[in-house]
C-alpha positions in Angstrom: 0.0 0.0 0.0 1.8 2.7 -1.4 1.8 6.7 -0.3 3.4 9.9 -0.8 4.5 12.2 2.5 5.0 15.5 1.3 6.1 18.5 3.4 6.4 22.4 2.4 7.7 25.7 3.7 6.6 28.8 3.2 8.7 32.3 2.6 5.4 34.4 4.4 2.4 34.3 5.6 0.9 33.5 2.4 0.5 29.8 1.9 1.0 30.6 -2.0 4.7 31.3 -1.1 6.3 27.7 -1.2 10.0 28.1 -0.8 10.6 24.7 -0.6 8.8 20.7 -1.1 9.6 17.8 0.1 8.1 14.3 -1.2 8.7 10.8 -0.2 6.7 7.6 -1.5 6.5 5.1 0.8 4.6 1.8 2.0 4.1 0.1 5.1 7.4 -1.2 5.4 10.1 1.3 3.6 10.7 4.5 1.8 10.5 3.9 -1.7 11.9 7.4 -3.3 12.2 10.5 -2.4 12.3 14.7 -4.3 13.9 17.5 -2.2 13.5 21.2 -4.1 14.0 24.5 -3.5 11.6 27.1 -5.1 11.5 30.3 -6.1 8.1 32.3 -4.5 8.7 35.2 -6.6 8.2 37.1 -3.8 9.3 38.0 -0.5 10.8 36.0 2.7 9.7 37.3 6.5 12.4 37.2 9.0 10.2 34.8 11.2 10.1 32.4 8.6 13.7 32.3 7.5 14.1 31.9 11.1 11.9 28.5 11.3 13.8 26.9 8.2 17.0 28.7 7.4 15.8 29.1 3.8 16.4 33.1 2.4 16.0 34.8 -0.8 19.3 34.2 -2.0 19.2 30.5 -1.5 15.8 30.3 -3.5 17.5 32.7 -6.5 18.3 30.1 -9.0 15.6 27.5 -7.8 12.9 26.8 -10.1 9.0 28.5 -9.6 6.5 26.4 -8.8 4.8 26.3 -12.1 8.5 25.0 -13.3 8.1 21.4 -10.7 4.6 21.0 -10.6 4.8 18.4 -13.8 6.9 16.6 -11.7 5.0 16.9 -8.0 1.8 16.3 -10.1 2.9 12.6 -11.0 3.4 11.9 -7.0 0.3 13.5 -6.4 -2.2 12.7 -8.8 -4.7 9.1 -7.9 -2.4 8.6 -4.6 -3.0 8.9 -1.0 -0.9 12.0 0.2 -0.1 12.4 3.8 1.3 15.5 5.4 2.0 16.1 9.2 -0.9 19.0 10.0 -2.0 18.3 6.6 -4.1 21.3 6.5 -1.9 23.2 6.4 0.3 21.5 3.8 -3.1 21.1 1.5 -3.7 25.0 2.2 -0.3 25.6 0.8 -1.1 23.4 -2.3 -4.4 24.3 -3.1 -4.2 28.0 -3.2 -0.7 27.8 -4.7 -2.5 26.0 -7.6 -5.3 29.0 -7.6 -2.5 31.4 -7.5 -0.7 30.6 -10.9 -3.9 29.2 -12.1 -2.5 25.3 -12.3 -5.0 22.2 -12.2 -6.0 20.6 -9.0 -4.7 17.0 -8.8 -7.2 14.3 -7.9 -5.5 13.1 -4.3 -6.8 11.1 -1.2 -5.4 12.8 1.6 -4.5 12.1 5.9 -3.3 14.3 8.3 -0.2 12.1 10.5 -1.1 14.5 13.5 -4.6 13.7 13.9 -3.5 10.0 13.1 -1.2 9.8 15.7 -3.7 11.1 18.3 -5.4 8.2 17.6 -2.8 5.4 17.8 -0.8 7.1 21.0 -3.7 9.3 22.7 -1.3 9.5 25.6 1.6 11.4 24.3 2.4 15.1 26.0 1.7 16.2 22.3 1.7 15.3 18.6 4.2 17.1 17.3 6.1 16.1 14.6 9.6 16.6 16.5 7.5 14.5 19.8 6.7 11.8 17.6 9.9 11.7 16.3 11.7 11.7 19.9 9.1 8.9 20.9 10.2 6.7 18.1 13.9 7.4 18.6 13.8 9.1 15.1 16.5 11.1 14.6 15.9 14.5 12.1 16.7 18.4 10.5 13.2 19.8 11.7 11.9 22.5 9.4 13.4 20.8 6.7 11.0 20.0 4.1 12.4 16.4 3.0 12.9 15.5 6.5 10.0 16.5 7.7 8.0 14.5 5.1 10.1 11.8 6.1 9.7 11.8 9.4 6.2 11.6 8.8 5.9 8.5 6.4 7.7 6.4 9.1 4.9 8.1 11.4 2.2 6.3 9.4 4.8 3.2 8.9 4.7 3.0 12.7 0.9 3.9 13.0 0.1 0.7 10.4 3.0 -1.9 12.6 0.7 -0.3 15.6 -2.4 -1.0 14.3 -1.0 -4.5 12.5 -3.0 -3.4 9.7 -1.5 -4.3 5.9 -4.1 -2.1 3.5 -4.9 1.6 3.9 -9.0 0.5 4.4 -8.3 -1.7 7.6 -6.2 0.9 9.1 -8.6 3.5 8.5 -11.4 1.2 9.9 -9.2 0.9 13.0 -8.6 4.3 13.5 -12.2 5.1 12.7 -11.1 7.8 10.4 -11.7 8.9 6.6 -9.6 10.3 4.3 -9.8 13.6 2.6 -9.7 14.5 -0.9 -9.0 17.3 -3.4 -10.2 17.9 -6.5 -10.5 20.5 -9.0 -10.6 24.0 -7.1 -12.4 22.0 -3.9 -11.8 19.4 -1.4 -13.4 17.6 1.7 -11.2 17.2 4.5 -10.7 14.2 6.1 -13.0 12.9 9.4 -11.8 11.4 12.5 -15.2 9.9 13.1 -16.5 10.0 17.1 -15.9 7.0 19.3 -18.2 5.6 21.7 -18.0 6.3 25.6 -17.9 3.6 28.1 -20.8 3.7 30.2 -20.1 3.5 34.0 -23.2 1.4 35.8 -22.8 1.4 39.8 
C-alpha cells in the first residue's frame, strides 16, 4: 500500500509562497523514493520564517518556480493517497498555490499524521512532529521539508505496525477515520469519526 509524505515551507504568511517541497513515497514497510527542491516564491521572505527553516531569498534565487516542478510533484500527487504532518496546512499551501498561478487541482486522497497519531498514541504530552519523532527514537533536521516528510511517512509506517493493519482501508477502519480529498478548485477534508464512551453502571 503505497503513499506519498510530502512537506512544504513557506517564505510568508501567504500559503502561495512555497519556498521549498519535500516528497517521499512510501509503503508500510520502507521508503521507496524521495524529491527534495527549492523554489523560487517570486516574492518575498519574512524574518520569522527564515528563522523557522534557514531558507532566504538568496538560496531560492536560481531555484525553479512552482509552475517549473509542478509536472513533476503532479505525478506523485495525482490518484495517490498524500499524507502531510498538520495536513491542512500543507493542502492549504497546495491548493491555493494551484489557484495562484492558475494550475489544475490534482485528484488526491489525503491524511493528516497528526490527527493519526492522536489516535494510535492518545497519551503522548503532544503530537508534534519533533515528539513523535523523539518517541520513536527518530533522529531529524526539523523545518526541513524532506525530513519533515520523512519523518512523517515512518509516522504512518509505525501507526500501520501499531495497528497491525497491511491495506490503507483496515487501518482506516481501525482508526475510525476517513480520508480527505481534493479535486479541482475543492476538497473535503478528512474525518476522525466520534468513538463511543464507556458507560459507567454502579
Amino acid at each position: 500500500m503505497n503513499f506519498v509524505s510530502i512537506d512544504f515551507e513557506t517564505a510568508n504568511e501567504k500559503r502561495f509562497s512555497p519556498c521549498a517541497i519535500g516528497v517521499v513515497v512510501a509503503n508500510e514497510h520502507e521508503v521507496l523514493d524521495e524529491f527534495y527542491s527549492l523554489i523560487n516564491p517570486l516574492m518575498g521572505f519574512t524574518s520569522f520564517n527564515t528563522y523557522i527553516h534557514g531558507i532566504t531569498e538568496e538560496d531560492v534565487a536560481d531555484a525553479p518556480t512552482f509552475p517549473q516542478i509542478w509536472p513533476t510533484l503532479h505525478k506523485y500527487l495525482s490518484e495517490n493517497t498524500v499524507v502531510a504532518h498538520n495536513a491542512s496546512f500543507d493542502m492549504s499551501v497546495l491548493r491555493q498555490t494551484l489557484d495562484y498561478f492558475n494550475l489544475t487541482y490534482p485528484d488526491m486522497d489525503y491524511l493528516c499524521t497528526a490527527n493519526i497519531s492522536k489516535r494510535v498514541w492518545p497519551d503522548l504530552i503532544n503530537h508534534k512532529l519533533n515528539t513523535l519523532a523523539a518517541h520513536h527514537g527518530i533522529a531529524f533536521e526539523h523545518h526541513h521539508a524532506l525530513e519533515d516528510a520523512r519523518v512523517a511517512a515512518k509516522i504512518l509506517m509505525k501507526a500501520f505496525s501499531t495497528y497491525q493493519a497491511d491495506s490503507m482501508d483496515i487501518f482506516l477502519g481501525k482508526c475510525n477515520m476517513t480520508k480527505g480529498r481534493i479535486y479541482e478548485h475543492g476538497y473535503v477534508p478528512p474525518r476522525a469519526k466520534k468513538t463511543a464512551k464507556r458507560k459507567l453502571y454502579f
